[in-house]
N, C-alpha and C positions, 0 to 999 in steps of 0.2 A: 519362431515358427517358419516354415518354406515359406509362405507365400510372404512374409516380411523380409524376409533374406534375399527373393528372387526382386521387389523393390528399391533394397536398398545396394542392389548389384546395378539394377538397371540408371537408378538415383549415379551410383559413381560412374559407370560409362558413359553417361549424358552432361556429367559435369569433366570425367577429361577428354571428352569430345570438344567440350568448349574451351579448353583452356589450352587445346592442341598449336601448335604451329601453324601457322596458315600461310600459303605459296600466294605471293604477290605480286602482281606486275605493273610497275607503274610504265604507262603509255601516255610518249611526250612527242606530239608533231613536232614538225621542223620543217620552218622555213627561211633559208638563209642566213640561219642562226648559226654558224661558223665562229663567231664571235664568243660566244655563251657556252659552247659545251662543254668545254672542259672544266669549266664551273659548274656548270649545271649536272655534268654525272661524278665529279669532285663531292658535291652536296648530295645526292640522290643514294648515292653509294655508299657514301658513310653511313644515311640513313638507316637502310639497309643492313649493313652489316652490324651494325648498333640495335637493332630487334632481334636479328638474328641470334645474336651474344646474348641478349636479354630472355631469348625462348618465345618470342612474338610473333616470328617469323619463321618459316619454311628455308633451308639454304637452298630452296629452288627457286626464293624472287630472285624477282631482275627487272631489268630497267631493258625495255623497248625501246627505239630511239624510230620514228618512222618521218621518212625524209618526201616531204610531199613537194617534186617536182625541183629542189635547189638550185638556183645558179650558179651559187659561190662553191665554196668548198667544203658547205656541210657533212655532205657524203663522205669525204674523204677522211673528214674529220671523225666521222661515225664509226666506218669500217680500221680505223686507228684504233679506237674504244673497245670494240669488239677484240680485237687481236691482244689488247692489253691484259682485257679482261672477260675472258670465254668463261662463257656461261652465265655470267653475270651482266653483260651488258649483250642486247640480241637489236638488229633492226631492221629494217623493212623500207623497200626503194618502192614508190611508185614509179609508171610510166612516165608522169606530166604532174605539172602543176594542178590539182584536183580541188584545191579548197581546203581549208582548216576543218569542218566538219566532214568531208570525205577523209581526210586521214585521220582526224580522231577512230569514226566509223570503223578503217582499215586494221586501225593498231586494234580496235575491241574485237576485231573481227580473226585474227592475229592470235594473239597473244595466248598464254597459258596460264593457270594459275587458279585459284581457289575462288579470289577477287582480281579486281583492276581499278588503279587508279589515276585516272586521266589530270596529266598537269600542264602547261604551255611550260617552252624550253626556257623561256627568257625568267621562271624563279619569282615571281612578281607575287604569285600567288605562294603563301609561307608553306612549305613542303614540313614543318615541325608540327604542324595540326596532323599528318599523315596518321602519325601512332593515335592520337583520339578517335581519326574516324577508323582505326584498323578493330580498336575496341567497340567503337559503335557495332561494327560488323559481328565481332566475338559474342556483341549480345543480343543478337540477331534481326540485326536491319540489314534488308540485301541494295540497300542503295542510301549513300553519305552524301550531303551535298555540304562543298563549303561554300561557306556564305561570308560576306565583306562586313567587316564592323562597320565600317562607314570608309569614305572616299577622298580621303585628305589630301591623297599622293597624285590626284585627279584635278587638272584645271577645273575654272569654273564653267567653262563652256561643258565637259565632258561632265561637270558631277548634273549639270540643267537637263542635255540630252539624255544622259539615262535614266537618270526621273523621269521626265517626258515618256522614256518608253517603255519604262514599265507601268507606269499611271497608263500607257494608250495601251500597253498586252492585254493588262487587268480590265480594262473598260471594254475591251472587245472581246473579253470571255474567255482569252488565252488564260490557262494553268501555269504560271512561269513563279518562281522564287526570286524577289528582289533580290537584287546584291549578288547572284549567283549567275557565275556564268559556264566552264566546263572544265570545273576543278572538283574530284567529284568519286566516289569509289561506289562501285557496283560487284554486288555479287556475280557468280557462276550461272546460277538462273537468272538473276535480272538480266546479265548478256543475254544470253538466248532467247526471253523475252524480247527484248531490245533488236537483237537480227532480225525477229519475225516480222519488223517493222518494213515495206517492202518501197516505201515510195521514195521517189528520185529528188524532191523539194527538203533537204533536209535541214530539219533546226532542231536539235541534237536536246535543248534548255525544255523545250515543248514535247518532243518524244519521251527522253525518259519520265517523267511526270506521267503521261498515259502508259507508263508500261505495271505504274502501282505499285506493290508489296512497301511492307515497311520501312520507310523512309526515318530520317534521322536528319541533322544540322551542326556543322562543329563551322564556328566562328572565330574568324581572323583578322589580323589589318595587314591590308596590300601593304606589298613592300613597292618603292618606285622601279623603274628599267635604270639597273645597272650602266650595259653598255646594249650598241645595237638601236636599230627602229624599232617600232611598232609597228607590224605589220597590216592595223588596222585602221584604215583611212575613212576621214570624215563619209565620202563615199561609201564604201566597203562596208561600215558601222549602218548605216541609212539602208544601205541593201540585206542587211543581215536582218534590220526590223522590219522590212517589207516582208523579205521570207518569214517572220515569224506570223506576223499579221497574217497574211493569207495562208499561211498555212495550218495555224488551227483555230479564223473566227469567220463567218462568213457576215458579219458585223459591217464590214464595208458596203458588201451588195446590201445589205437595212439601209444603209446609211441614202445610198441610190435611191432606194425606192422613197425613202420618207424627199427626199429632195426632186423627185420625181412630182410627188402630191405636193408640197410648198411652190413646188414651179407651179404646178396647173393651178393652184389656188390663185398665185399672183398675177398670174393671165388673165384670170375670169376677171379679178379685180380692175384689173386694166382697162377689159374690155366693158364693163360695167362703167366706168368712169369715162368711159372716150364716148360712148354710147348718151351717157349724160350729159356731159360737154357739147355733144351733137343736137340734142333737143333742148337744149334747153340756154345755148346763144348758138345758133346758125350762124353768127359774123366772126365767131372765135376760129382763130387759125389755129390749128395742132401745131404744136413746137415740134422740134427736131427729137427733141427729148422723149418725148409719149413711143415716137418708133424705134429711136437708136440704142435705148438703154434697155429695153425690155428684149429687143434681138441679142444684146451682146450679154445678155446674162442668162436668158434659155440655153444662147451657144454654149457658152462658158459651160454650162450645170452636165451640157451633154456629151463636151469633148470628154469634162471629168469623168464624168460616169462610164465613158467608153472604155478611157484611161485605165480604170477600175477592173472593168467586165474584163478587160483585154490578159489583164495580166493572172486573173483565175482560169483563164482561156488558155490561157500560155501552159500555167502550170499541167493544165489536163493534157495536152501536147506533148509537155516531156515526161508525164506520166506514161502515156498509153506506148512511146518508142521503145520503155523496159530496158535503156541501154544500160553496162556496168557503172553505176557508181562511181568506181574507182578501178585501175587496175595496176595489179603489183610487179614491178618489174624485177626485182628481186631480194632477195634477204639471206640474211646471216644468224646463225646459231638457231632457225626456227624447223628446225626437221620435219617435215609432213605437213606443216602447215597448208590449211588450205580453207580460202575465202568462202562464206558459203553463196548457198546461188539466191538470187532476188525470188521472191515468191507473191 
């Protein structure tokens, strides 16, 4: 009958709509990774052309290369790649050193393609999980996150700290994925969700999570660094969970006020006991103790807490300036490209 015909028409275009080729871009910062790339688009690009052969893939992936600020001879090394391999491999200069989640941001901001999927240059994170989450995507999740089977490849001090910080994200109300950090595929509309995001504090693990739609998990084990540093120092890791903390728990300023009421509690106490002490032996001399330890720990409660206030202060500050994010100093094989505006 038509109206089962026009069904089982609509039934097949929805099922090779799914089973279509999809255009891919994987987007991979770079920071003084000169060392790594020619491994790194060596692996990336087989990948690739290994889907492609298979019908998985679109021949319009490619591989992003975006170079955030380099000293060494990344660039040079990049604009090599590109020339090797036009159209297949495209990259992006910032102005300046911007930060790892500013040129993630830039290449998502960038790039083309159906999806995207964000990997660091240094390979650590297994690029062979790519094709499961390219299928997560085919069955329609607009956002893959990979996630770490566990952290062997990680000293003991690094496997403690990141516990710690994701036991301290989860206790303050952050939405964040253990084990996950910005290895990761995102549909075409979760991008554009994700742009609409306008603020200058960025922590990339805690945005996409608030941007929603159907989320998915393909799991792996970290491979260790090859060659090359780590560009992320005990510092730098401690500044990355600051930024996430204040940036989506105001758990801290709780944290204030309840230490706010515990101080004033233990005042009253104090003053209640010294008050006692007074009536009831007039010959009792007050120690040193009764005055010097209760000032230095009001102090103590208050510098912290300033500490605290100061740096949610800060953030509103480089909010309200609206300066660029990032900005791109140039790029190869990305014709029209064009960053969108903060909103």
């Amino acid at each position: 009958m038509p109206p089962e015909r026009t069904d089982l028409t609509e039934s097949s275009s929805l099922s090779s709509a799914a089973n279509a080729p999809v255009a891919v871009t994987l987007v991979v910062p770079c920071y003084n990774e000169e060392e790594v790339l020619e491994d790194t688009a060596r692996v990336l690009l087989a990948l690739i052309e290994a889907q492609v052969t298979a019908g998985r893939l679109s021949p319009a992936s490619s591989v992003l290369f975006v170079d955030d600020g380099s000293r060494d001879r990344t660039w040079a090394r990049i604009e090599t790649l590109t020339v090797r391999h036009p159209g297949r491999v495209t990259a992006a200069r910032l102005s300046r050193n911007m930060g790892h989640q500013y040129a993630l941001l830039a290449g998502l901001s960038l790039a083309p393609g159906d999806a995207l999927v964000t990997i660091d240059a240094d390979l650590q994170d297994d690029p062979a999980v790519i094709p499961q989450m390219i299928e997560r995507f085919r069955d329609g999740h607009d956002v893959v996150y990979g996630v770490r089977r566990e952290r062997a490849t990680d000293s003991a001090y690094k496997r403690l700290t990141a516990g710690a910080f994701y036991w301290l994200m989860r206790r303050m109300g952050a939405d964040v994925i253990a084990n996950h950090a910005d290895f990761r595929l995102m549909s075409r509309r979760a991008i554009e969700a994700l742009l609409s995001f306008g603020e200058a504090n960025l922590f990339l693990r805690g945005v996409v999570r608030l941007v929603g739609f159907k989320a998915a998990e393909v799991h792996y084990d970290r491979h260790a660094r090859q060659t090359g540093e780590t560009k992320y120092s005990t510092p730098q890791m401690a500044a990355l969970a600051i930024e996430g903390i204040t940036s989506f728990s105001v758990a801290p300023l709780r944290v204030i006020s309840a230490l706010g009421l515990l101080t004033s509690v233990f005042a009253v106490a104090v003053t209640v006991w010294v008050l006692i002490v007074a009536l009831t032996n007039p010959s009792a001399v007050p120690g040193w103790a009764s005055t010097v330890l209760p000032i230095t720990f009001i102090a103590g409660i208050q510098i912290l807490s300033l500490g605290v206030i100061g740096e949610y202060v800060g953030k509103i500050y480089l909010e309200t300036k609206r300066r660029p994010r990032f900005i791109v100093d140039q790029t190869i094989g990305l014709p029209g490209a064009q960053v969108p505006d903060r909103r």
